[in-house]
C-alpha positions as CSV (number, residue, x, y, z in Angstrom):
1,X,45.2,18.6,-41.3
2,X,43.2,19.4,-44.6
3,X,40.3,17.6,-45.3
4,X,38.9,17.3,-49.2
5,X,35.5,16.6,-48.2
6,X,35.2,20.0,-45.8
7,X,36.6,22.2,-49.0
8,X,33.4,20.8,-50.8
9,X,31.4,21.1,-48.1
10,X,32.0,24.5,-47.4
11,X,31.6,25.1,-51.1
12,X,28.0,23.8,-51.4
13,X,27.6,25.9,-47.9
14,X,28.6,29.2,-49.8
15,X,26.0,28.6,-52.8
16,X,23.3,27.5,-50.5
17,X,24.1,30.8,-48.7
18,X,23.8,32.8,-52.1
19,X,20.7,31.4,-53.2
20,X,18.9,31.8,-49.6
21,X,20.2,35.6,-50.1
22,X,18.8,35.6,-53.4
23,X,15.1,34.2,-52.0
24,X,15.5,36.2,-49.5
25,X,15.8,39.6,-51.0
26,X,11.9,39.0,-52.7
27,X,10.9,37.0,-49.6
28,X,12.7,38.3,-46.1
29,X,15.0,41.0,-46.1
30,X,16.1,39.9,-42.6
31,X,17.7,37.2,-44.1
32,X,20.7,38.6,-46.1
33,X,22.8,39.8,-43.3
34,X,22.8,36.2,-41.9
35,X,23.6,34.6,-45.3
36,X,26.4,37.6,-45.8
37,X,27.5,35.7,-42.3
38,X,28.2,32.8,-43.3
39,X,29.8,33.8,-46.5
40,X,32.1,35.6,-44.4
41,X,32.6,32.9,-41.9
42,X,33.7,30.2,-45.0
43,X,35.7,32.9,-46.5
44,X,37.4,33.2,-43.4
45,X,37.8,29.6,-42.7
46,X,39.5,28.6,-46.3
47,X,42.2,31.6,-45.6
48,X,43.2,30.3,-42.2
């Protein structure tokens, strides 16, 4: 069952992610892996 809305969804997910990764490399390092995470995770869910 494909849902639209989820595509877009996931969409705005992946460039909240890269923006937090930006901020995050001048604020907290610690950050990026998680944001690399989720990337990953969307990527992931779009090929299935």
């Amino acid at each position: 069952m494909e849902q639209p809305w989820r595509e877009q969804n996931e969409a705005e997910l992946v460039q909240k992610a890269k923006e937090q990764s930006r901020e995050a490399k001048t604020q907290k390092p610690t950050n990026v892996g998680g944001t690399k995470l989720i990337i990953k995770r969307t990527k992931s869910v779009k090929e299935s």
